[in-house]
MDTraj code that builds the backbone (N, CA, C; nanometers):
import mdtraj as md
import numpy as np

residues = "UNK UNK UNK UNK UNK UNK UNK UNK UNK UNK UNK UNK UNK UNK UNK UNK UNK UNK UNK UNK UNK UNK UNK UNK UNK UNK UNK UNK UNK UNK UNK UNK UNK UNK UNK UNK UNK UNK UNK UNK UNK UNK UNK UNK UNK UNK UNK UNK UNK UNK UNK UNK UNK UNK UNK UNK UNK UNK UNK UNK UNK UNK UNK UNK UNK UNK UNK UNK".split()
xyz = np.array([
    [0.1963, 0.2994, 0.9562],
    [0.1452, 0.3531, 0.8332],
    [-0.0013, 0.3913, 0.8540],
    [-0.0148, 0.5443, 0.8455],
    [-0.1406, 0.5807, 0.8516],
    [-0.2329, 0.5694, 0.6657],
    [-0.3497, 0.5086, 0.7423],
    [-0.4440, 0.5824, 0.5986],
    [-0.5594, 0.6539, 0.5913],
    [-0.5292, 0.7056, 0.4766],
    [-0.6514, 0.8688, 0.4799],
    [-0.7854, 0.7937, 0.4555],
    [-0.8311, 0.7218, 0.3871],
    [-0.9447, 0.6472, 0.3375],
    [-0.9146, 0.5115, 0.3547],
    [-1.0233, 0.4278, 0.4019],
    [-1.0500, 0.2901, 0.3584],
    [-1.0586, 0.2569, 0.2405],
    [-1.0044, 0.0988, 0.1575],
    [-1.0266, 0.0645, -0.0140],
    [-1.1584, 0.1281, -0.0004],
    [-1.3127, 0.0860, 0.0241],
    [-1.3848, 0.0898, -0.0032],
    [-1.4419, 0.2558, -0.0250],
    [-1.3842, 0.3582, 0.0741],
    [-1.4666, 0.4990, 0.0567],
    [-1.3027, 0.5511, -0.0428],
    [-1.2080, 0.4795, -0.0742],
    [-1.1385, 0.5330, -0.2016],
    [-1.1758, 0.4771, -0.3308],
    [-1.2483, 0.4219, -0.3465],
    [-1.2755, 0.3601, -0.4489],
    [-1.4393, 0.4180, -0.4670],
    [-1.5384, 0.4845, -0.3781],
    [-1.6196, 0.5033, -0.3910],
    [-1.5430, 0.6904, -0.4070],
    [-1.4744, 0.7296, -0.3812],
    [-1.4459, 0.8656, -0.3936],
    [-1.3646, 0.8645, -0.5805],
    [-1.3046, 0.7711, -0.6055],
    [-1.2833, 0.7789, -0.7859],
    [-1.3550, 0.7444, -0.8388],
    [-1.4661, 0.6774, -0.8128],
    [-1.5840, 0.6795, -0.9169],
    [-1.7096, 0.8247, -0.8732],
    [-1.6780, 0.8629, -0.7976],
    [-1.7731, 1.0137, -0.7561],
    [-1.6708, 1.1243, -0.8694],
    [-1.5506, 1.0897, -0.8915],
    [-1.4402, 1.1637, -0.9447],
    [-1.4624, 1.1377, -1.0896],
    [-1.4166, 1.0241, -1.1223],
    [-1.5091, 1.0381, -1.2613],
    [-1.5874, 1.0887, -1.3464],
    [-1.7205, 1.0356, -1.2711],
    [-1.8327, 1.0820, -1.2827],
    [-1.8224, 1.2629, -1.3239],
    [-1.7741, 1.2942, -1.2067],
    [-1.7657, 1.4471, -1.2034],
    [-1.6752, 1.4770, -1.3153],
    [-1.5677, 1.4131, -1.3171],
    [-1.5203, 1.5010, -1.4659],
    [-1.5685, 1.4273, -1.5993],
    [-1.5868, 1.3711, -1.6255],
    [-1.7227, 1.3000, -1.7339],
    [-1.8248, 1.4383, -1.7830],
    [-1.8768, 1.4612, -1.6536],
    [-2.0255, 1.5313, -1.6403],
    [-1.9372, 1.6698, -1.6625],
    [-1.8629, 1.7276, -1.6618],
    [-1.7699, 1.8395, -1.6731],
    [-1.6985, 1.8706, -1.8236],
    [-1.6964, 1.7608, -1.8859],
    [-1.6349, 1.7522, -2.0398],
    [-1.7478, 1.7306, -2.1219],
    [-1.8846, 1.6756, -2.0453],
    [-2.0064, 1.6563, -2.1255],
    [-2.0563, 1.8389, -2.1276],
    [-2.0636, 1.8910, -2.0483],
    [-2.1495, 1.9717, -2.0106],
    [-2.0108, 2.1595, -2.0844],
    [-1.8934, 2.0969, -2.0792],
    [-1.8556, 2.2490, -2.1377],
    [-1.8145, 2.2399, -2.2761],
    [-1.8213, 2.3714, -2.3628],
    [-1.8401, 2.3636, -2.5209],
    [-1.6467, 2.2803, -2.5471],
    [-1.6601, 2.2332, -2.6798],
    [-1.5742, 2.1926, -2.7504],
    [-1.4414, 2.2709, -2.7554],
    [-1.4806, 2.3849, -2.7839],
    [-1.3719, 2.4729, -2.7661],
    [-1.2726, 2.4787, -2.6351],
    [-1.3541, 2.4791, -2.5237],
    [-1.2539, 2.4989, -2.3776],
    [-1.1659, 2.4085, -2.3734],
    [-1.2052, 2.2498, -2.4481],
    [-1.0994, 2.1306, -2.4474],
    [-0.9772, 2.1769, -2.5598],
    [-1.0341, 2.2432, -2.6468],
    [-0.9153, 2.2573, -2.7163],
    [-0.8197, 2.3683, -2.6466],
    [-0.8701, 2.5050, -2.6240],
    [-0.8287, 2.5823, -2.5569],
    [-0.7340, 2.5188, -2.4695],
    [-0.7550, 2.4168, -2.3024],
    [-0.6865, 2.3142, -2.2474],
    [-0.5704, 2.2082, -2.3190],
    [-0.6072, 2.2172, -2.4054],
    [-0.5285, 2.1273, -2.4642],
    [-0.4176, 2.1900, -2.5349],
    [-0.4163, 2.3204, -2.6087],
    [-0.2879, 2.4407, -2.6286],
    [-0.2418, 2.4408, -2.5153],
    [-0.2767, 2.5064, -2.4458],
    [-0.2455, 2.5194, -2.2816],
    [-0.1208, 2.4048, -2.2098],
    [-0.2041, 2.2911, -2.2774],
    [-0.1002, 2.1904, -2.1863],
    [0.0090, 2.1431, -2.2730],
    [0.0013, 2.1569, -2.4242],
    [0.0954, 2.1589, -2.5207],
    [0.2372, 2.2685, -2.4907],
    [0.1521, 2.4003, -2.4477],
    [0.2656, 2.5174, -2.4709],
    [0.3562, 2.4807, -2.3205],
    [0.2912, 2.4007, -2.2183],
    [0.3482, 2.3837, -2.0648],
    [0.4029, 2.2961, -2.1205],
    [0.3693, 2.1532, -2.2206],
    [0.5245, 2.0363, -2.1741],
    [0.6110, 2.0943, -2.2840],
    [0.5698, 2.1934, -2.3635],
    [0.6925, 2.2247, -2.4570],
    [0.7862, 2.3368, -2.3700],
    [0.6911, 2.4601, -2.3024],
    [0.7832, 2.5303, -2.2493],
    [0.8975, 2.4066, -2.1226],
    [0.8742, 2.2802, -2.0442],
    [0.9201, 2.2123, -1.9959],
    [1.0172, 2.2016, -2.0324],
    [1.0020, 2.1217, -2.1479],
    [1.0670, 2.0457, -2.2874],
    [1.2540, 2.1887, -2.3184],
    [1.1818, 2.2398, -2.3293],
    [1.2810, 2.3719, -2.3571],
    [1.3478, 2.4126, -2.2434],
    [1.3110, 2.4405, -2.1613],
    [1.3745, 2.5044, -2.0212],
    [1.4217, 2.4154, -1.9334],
    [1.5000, 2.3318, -1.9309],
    [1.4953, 2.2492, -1.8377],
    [1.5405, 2.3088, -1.7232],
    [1.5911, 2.4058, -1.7228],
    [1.6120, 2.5096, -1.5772],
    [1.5286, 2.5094, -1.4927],
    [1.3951, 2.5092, -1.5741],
    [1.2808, 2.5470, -1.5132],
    [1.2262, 2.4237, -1.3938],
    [1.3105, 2.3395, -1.4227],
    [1.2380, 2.2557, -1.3147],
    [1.3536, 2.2020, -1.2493],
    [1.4852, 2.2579, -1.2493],
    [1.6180, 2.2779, -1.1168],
    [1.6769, 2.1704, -1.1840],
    [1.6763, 2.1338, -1.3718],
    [1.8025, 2.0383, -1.3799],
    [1.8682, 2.0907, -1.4692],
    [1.9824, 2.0902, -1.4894],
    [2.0904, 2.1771, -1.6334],
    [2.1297, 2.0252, -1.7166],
    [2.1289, 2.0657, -1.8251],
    [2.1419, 1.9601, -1.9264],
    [2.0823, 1.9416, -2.0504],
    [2.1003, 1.8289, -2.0826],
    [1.9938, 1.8124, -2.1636],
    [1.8082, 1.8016, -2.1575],
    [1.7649, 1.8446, -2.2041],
    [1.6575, 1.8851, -2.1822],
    [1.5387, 1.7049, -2.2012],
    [1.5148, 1.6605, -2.1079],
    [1.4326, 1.5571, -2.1283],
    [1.2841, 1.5414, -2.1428],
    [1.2420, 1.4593, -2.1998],
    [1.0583, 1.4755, -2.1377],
    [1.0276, 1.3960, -1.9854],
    [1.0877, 1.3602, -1.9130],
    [1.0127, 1.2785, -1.8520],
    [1.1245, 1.3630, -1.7173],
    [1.0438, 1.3857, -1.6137],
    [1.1073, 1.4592, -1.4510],
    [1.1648, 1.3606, -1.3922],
    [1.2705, 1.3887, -1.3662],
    [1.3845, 1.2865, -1.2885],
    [1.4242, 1.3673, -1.1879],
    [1.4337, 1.3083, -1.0505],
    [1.4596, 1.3531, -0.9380],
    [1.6705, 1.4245, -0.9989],
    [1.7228, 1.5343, -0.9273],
    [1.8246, 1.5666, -0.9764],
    [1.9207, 1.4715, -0.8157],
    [2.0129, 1.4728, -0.8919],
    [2.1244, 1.4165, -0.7876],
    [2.2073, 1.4851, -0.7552],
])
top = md.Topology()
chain = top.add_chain()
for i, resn in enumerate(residues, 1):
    res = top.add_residue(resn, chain, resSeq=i)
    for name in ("N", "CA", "C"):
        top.add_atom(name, md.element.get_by_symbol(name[0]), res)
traj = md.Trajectory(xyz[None], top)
């Protein structure tokens, strides 16, 4: 088992990550979050609806299940 990072420089790389999106939601207007936030509404609804769309026929679920 290989690993990409040590605990210590992964744990120092999600708090650099944070930070950065913190400083990214501080710093752009109110609007772009909402804007993002339609955005990700109209994607789990178009999901929600199509379940084609992600290679399963059926009933249409919220949550991605590997198909069998």
């Amino acid at each position: 088992m290989t690993t990409l990072l040590t605990p210590t420089a992964a744990d120092r790389m999600s708090r650099l990550t944070l930070l950065l999106v913190l400083a990214l939601l501080v710093t752009t207007p109110l609007r772009v979050h909402a804007l993002i936030g339609v955005l990700l509404l109209y994607a789990l609804a178009y999901l929600v609806a199509h379940p084609e769309a992600r290679g399963k026929k059926g009933t249409p679920t919220l949550f991605l299940t590997p198909a069998q």
